[in-house]
Steps between C-alpha positions, in 0.01 A plus 500: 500500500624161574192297469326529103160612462256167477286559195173315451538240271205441240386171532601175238301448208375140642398615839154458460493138474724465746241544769260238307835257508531554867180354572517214278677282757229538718183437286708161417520438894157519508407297202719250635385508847110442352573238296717325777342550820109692466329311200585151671391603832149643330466156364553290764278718683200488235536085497489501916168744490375255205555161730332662774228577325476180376523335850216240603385262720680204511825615324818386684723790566816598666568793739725788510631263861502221279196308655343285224098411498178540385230774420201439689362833515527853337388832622607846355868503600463171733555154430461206708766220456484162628868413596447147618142323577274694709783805516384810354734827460276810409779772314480757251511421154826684427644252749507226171790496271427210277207259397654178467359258276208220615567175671872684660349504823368091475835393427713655754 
């Protein structure tokens, strides 16, 4: 008596693209996300795997501790690197971050 009837109301003429709008935002996250933060990190990972497998003896490398030598040896997943003359580290090959170029090592 004091409180109206609520009557269903039919729904706007637009209302089905409303729920395609709604998740527009969030497909443009995504896109945005890829483009900023996955696809680099893919790449960066395909060029490490590349210099790895690329790795030989008597390339001069640098650690993930930031020791710098010399290949002397390669295994599987182990590589033997000659940090000063007649000292040999034996690590695993993921251990490498960077191949410097020849005749670093001479001049340091």
């Amino acid at each position: 008596m004091w409180i109206s009837n609520a009557f269903a109301q039919a729904p706007a003429a637009g209302a089905d693209s409303n729920g395609l709008m709604s998740f527009l935002p969030l497909i443009l996250m995504f896109a945005v996300l890829y483009f900023i933060m996955i696809r680099p990190q893919m790449k960066r990972q395909k060029e490490t795997k590349a210099m790895l497998e690329s790795l030989g003896v008597g390339d001069e490398v640098v650690t993930v501790g930031g020791i710098m030598g010399k290949v002397t040896a390669l295994k599987d997943q182990v590589v033997t690197v000659e940090i000063s003359a007649g000292t040999e580290v034996h690590m695993q090959k993921g251990a490498i971050t960077t191949v410097l170029p020849k005749g670093t090592l001479k001049s340091a």
